[in-house]
N, C-alpha and C positions, 0 to 999 in steps of 0.2 A: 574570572574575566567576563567581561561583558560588553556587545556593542549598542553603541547609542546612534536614535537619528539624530541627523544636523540640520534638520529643518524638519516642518509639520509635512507630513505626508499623508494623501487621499488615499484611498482604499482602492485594490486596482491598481498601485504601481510601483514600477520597480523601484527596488531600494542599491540596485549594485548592476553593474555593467555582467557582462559575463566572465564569471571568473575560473581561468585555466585551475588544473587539478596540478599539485605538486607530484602524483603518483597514480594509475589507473592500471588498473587489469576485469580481463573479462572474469566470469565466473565462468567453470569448467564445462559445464553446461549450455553455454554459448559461444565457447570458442570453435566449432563449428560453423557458426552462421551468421556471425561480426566479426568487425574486421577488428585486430589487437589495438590497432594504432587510432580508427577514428569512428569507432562503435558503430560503423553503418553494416549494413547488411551485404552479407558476400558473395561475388561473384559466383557464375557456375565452376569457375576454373578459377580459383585464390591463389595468392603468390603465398610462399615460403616464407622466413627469415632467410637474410641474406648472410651467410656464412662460406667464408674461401673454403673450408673442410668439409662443405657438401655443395652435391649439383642440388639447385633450384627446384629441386621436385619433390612435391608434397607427401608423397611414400616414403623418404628417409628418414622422417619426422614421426615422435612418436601422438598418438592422435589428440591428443589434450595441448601439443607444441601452437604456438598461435598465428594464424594466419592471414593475409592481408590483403584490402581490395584493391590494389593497387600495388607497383613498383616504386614508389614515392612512400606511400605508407609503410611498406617493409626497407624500406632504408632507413625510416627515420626511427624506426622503432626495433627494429633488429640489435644493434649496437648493445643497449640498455639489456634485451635476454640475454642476449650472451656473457658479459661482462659484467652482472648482477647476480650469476648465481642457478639463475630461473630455469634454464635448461637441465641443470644437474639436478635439478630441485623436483623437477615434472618426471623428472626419469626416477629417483628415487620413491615418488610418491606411489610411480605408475609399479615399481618394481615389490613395495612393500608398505601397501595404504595405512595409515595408521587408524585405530580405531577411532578416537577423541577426534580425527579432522574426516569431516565429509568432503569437503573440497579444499582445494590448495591455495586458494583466490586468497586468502590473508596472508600467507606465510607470503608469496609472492609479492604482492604487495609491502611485505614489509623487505625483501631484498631489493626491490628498486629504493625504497625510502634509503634503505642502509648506503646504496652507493648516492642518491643524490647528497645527504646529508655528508659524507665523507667529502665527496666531491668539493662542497662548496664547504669547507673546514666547518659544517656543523658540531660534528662530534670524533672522539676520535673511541682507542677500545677502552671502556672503562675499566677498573675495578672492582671483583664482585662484590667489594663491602659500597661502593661507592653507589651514593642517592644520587639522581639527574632526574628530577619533579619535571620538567620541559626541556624541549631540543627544539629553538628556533620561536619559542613562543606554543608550540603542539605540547599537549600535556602528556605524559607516560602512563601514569596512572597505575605504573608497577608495584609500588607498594602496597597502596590498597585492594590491586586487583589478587595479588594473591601472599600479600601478606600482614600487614597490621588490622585490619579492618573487617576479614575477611569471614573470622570466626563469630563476627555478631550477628548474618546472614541470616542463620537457621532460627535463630530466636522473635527475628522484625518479621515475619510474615507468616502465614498459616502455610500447610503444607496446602491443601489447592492451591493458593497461586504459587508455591514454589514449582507446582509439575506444570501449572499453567505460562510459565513462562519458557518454558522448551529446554531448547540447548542455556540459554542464559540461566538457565534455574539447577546448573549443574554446583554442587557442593563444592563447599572450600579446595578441598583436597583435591578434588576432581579437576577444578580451573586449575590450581598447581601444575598439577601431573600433563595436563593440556600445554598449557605453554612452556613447561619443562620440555615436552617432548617436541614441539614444534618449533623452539628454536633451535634446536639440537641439530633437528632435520636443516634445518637454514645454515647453521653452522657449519655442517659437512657439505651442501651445497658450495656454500663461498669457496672452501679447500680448494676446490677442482675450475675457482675463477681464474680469469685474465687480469683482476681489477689488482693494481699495483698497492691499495690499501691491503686487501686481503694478504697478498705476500709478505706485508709489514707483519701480519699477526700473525702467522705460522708458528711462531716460536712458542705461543703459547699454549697451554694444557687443551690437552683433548677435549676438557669434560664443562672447561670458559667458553662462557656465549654468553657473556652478560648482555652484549652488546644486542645480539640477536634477539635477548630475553625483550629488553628494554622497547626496542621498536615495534616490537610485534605486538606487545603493550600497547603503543603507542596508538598503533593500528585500529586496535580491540575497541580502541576507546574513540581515535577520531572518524575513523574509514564511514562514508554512508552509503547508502545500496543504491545504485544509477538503476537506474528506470528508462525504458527507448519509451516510444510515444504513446504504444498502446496499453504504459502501464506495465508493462514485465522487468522482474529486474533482471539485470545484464549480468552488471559485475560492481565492483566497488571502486572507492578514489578517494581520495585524504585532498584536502585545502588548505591555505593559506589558513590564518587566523583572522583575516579578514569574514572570513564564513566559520570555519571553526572555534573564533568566541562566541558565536551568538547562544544564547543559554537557550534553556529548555523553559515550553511551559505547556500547559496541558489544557492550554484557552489560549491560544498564541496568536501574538497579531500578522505574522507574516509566514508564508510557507516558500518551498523552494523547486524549481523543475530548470530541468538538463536539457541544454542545447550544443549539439556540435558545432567542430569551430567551422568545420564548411557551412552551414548554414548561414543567411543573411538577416540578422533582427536588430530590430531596433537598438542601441547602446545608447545605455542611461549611465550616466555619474555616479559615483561612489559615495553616496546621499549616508554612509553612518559610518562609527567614527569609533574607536576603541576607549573605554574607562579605564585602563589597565594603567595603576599604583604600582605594579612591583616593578623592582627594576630590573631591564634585562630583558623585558616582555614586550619588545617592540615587533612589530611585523618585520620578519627576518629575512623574507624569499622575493623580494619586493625588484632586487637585481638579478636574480637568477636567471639562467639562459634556460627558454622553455623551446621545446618543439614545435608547438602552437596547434598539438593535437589532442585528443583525451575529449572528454565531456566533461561540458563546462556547466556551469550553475550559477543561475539568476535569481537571487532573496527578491520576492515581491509582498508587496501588502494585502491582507485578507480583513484588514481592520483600520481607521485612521490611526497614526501615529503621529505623535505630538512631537516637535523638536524638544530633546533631552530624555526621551522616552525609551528605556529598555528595549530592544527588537528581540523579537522571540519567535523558535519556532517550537516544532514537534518532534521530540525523538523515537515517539511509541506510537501505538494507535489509538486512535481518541476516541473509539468508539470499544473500549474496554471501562472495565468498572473502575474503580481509583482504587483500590488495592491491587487489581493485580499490574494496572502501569504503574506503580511506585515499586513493586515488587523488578519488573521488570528493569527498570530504573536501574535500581540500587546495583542489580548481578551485571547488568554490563558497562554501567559509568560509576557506580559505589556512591551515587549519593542519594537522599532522600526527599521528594518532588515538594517542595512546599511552597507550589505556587499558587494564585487565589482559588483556582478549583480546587483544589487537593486539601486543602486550610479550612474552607469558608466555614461554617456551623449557622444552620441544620447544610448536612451534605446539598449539593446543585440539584436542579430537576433531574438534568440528564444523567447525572450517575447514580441518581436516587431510580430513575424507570431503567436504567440498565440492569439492573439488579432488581428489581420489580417483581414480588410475585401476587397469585389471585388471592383475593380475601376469600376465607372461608375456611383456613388453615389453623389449625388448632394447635398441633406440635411447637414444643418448646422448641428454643434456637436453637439448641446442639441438634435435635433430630431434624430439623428442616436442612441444618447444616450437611447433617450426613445424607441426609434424600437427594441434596442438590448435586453434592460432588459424586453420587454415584447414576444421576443425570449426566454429570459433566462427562464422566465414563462411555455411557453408553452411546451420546453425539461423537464423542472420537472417534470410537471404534465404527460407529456409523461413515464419517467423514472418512476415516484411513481405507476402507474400500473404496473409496473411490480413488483419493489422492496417493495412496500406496501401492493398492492391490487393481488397479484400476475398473473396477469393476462398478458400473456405474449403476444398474440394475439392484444391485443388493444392497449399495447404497442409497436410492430413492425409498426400496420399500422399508427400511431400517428407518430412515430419517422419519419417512411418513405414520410410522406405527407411533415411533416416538411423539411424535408431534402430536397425533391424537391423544396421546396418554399424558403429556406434561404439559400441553399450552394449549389445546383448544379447551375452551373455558367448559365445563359442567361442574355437577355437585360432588365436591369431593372434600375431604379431611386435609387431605398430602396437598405439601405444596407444589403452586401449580406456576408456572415460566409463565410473565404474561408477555407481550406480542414485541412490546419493547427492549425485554432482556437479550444480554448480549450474545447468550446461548441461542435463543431464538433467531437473532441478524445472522450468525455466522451457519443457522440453519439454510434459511434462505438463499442466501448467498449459495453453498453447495447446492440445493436442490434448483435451483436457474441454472446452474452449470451442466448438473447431474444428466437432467431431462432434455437439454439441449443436446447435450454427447448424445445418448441413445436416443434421440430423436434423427441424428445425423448418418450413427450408425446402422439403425434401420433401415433407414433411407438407401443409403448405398450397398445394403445387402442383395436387395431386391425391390426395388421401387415398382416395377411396373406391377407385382402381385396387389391387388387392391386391397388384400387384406394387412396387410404393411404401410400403405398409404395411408388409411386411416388411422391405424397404430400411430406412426409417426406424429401425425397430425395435432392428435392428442396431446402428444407427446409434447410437441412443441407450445401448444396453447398452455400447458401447465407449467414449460418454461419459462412463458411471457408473464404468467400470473405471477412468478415469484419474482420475475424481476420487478414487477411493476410494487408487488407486496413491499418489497425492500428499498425502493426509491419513495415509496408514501411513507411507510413508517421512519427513517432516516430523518427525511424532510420535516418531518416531526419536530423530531429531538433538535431537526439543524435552525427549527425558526426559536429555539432558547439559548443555543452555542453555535453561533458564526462561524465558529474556526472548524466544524466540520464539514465548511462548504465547497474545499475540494474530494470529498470522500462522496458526497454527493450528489454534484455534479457529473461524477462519473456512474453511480446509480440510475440516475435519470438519462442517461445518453445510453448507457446497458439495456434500460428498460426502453427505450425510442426504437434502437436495436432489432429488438425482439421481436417487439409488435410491427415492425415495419415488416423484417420477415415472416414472419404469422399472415400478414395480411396479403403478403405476396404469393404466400404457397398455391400450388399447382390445384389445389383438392376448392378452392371457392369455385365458380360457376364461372368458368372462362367466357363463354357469350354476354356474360351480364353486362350493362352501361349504368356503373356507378353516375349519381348526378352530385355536383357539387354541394358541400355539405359549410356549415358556416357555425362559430360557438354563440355559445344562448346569450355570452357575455359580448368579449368582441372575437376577432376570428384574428388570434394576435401573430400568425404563421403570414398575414396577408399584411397587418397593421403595421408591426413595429420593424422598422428599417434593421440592420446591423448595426451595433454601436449606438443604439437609440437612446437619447438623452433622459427620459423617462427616467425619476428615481425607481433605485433599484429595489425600494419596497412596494411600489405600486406594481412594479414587474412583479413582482413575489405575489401578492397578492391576487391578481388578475390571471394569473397561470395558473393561482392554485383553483381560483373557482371556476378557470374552465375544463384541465385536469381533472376533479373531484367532479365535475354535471358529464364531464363524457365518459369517466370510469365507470360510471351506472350504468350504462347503457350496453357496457359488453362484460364486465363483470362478470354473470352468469353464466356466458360461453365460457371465458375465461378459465373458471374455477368450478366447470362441471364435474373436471376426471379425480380430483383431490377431496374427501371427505373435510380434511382440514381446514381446503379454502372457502369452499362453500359455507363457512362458517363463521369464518370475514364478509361482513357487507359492505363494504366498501373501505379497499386498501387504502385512497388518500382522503379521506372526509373519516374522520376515526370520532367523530361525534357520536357515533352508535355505541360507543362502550360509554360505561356508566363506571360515576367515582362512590367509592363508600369510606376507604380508609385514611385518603393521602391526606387530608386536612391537619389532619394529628403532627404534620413535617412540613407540606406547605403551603404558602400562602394563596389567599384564594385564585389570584392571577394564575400559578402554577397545577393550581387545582383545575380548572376550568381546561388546562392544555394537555394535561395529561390523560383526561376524560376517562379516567377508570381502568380497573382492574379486570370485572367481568361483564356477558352479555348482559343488557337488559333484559329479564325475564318478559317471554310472549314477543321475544322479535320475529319476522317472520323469516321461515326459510327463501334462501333463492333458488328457483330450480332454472336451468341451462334451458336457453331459449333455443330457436333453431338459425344456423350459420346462414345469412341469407344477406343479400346486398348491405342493406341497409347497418347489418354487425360490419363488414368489411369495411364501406364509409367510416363507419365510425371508429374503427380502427384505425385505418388513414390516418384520422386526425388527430386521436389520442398520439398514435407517435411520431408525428411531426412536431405537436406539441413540445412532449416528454425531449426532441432531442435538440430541440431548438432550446427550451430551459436549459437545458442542459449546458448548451453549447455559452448562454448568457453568465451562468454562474461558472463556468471553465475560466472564459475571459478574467474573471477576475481575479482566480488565484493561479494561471499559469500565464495570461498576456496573449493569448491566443486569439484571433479576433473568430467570433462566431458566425460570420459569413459563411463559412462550408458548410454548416448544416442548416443554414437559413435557404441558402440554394440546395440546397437538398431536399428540403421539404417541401420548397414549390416544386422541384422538379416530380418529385414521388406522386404530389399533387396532380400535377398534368398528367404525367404517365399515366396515370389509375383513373383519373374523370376524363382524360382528354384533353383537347384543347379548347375547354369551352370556358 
């Protein structure tokens, strides 16, 4: 299945109205602190579900039970837990966790799908020999997920990406035993329902859940992860096929982002259009009676699209190699990605520098092979203290040892990560987070101790340097592949972020009277309006070379407390590494952008200047900059207009020079 646009569309706009969810639940993890019914965030004092067999108080309730910001919200969404299974379902989960499910967020979701589909005569209980390929036009995906298809798995992909792909990289047997057991658990949920369908099926065996099998399936394959505004995910939600045919591609012309229905935006026309040949594959849910709550979702343009043109989004992360998102692929939808990134010959730039290592490496493939996956080793167990064990300290100095030893560039045999491999971003990425925690934590241990202030301090500036490290090197990759201009957008508004807070810390010279500071190029925080008609490559262009002339200038402070960083001359002008190898795969345009492997020999070092007005100015305006870019290339894959951080940046502006 696949949807098409019905006319040419610009880059920047929506392709669909906002479209309600057929099913939504929080994840267990945020049923706490959103509301079940309209994912806002929850009062000091949340209502209940509304049940005549308990009082309205949220102590009756066991703590995962979901709760609402509102008397309106818990009427309308109450009915649906009680009468779907979902209360019996959370009480069992809570009473005997199963190992195969971290959270219940699927299984639930597939008991609201089970009663709407019943509801509106989708489906009734099947037969265990009995095939159902779709319910409603939604694909099942049963049989390949754990059965005809299942055992070619282990042969299509090497074993690092199979560990690389997490929970989806669980073996045949293992997904088996998974949905065996989780709809089982659904199964004896429904038992103990109100729903007049479930009563119908009583009669049958204990041990029949086809039905349960099938949706859960269903789930597995259509559910996507809701996201609130800052980028966290919530919970998940299944759609119409109006959104759940759009295919997959891994250079996709349009992405997607979640709006509640309280909210007021703009409503665009249903601009694309279904291909679907078989018959019986029409949009099914088209009269359904909705609640008119849940997060909804907006397809927008990140690329023009021609009238009759595929629309495509992303089901993976696009800033992974192309083996291990086709890996990823196969274990949770069972097909195989072959779309023009995935195909092309010689492999793209950007999956050719994700995978990038330094020339100088002697070792045949197999031993580079094995050096690399037990790198990959030691970055997890790096990352897992922080993200598991939370210990942010052991994970800074782990990451940092490593990072001197596998990708700052010197003379070595072994192969060496160079700046753009995907081991190295997801470096960064944890160490901006890492040093920010314990910069935070510091802080609030004991701040007024000076010797703590300065720690933190540190702390903090080597934060900003990585964010900043990871929104340069991104922006790289992103001026060869478009479609990773919402994964970047958010780097560059992380890294504005940082440096604004950096700039604002207590530890600069509070008497001092910053004087207004202005770019060498133009001063585009002062020039360009909101919404400024400006093509969007001259914006690109003119940010980057004012970005990359004011990164110089604090660079130094920056990346004084990091061996690592000091090692990097400049995070966004990456013209300082030198190419030797790439020619051999690409051509000289892609040669030219990817600017090499390692340092030029005889650069010079930077050493840390001293913190003194004129670093803070220019701090200022680096991240004014970085969040105003930021906020331009948001606009265009979420619809958001960038006015909030354009008044933001003047305001930050005055605040800090005054009113002059």
């Amino acid at each position: 299945m696949e949807m098409r646009a019905v006319e040419d569309i610009a880059i920047g706009e929506d392709l669909t109205p906002a479209l309600p969810p057929l099913a939504f639940v929080l994840h267990g993890s945020a049923v706490n602190s959103n509301c079940s019914a309209c994912f806002s965030i929850l009062p000091p004092q949340p209502f209940p579900p509304i049940n005549p067999n308990f009082r309205p108080n949220c102590s009756h309730f066991p703590s995962s039970t979901p709760l609402y910001c509102s008397v309106n919200c818990s009427s309308v969404d109450s009915p649906l837990h009680f009468s779907s299974g979902e209360l019996r379902l959370i009480s069992l989960f809570r009473q005997s966790p199963p190992s195969a499910w971290e959270d219940s967020s699927d299984l639930r979701l597939s008991l609201r799908l089970i009663h709407l589909f019943q509801k509106i005569g989708k489906i009734e209980c099947p037969e265990a020999s009995e095939i159902i390929e779709r319910i409603g036009g939604l694909m099942t995906n049963r049989e390949k997920l754990i059965f005809e298809e299942s055992r070619k798995s282990k042969s299509q992909f090497s074993d690092e990406n199979l560990r690389d792909c997490g929970d989806s990289g669980e073996n045949s047997e293992n997904v088996y035993q998974k949905i065996r057991l989780g709809a089982k658990m659904m199964a004896e949920a429904r038992r103990t329902s109100t729903d007049r369908h479930v009563n119908a099926e009583k009669k049958k065996k204990r041990d029949d859940f086809v039905l349960e099998e099938m949706v859960l399936c269903l789930v597995l394959t259509n559910a996507v992860e809701v996201q609130d505004k800052n980028g966290c995910t919530i919970g998940i939600a299944v759609y119409d096929t109006a959104f759940s045919w759009i295919n997959h591609s891994c250079s996709p012309n349009s992405c997607y982002r979640f709006v509640s229905a309280l909210e007021n935006h703009k409503q665009s026309s249903l601009r694309i259009a279904s291909y679907a040949t078989t018959s019986g594959c029409r949009h099914g849910y088209g009269d359904i009676e909705r609640n008119g709550y849940g997060p909804r979702v907006i397809v927008r343009s990140i690329k023009a699209v021609q009238k009759g043109e595929d629309v495509t989004i992303a089901y993976t992360d696009l800033l992974q190699p192309k083996e291990m998102r086709r890996a990823q692929l196969w274990f949770k939808y069972r097909f195989s990605c072959s779309c023009p990134r995935c195909v092309v010959v010689p492999t793209t730039y950007v999956d050719y520098a994700l995978q990038a290592l330094s020339v100088g490496c002697t070792d045949n493939q197999n031993s580079s092979d094995s050096k690399i996956e037990k790198l990959m080793q030691s970055f997890d167990d790096a990352t897992n203290d922080y993200l598991s064990l939370d210990d942010a300290e052991s994970c800074c100095k782990k990451l940092e040892h490593l990072m001197n030893e596998s990708i700052k560039p010197k003379e070595t045999k072994s192969p060496q990560l160079h700046l753009f491999h995907y081991l190295s971003l997801n470096a960064y990425t944890t160490l901006a987070s890492s040093y920010k925690v314990r910069a935070s934590d510091l802080s609030a241990l004991n701040y007024e101790v000076e010797k703590h202030k300065l720690e933190a301090f540190d702390l903090y500036k080597t934060s900003a340097a990585y964010s900043l490290l990871l929104a340069g090197v991104t922006h790289h990759l992103f001026m060869s592949e478009s479609a990773l201009v919402a994964s970047v957008s958010n780097f560059w508004i992380n890294a504005g972020e940082s440096l604004l807070n950096l700039a604002k810390n207590s530890m600069w010279d509070s008497n001092s009277t910053l004087k207004p500071g202005k770019c060498s190029d133009y001063c585009l925080v002062d020039t360009l309006e909101p919404n400024s008609t400006i093509p969007l490559e001259e914006i690109k262009s003119r940010f980057f070379n004012c970005i990359a002339n004011m990164t110089l200038k604090v660079w130094s402070v920056l990346a004084s407390e990091s061996s690592f960083l000091r090692s990097v001359q400049n995070p966004i002008d990456l013209n300082w590494l030198a190419s030797s190898e790439t020619s051999m795969i690409l051509s000289a345009e892609e040669e030219s952008r990817l600017a090499g492997f390692v340092l030029r020999k005889g650069s010079p070092s930077l050493e840390a200047s001293e913190c003194d007005d004129q670093v803070k100015m220019n701090l200022v305006m680096l991240s004014a900059h970085c969040l105003r870019y930021g906020a331009i290339l948001s606009s265009i894959c979420y619809g958001l207009s960038d006015e909030m951080y354009y008044n933001r940046a003047l305001e930050v502006l005055k605040e800090l020079y005054g009113n002059k």
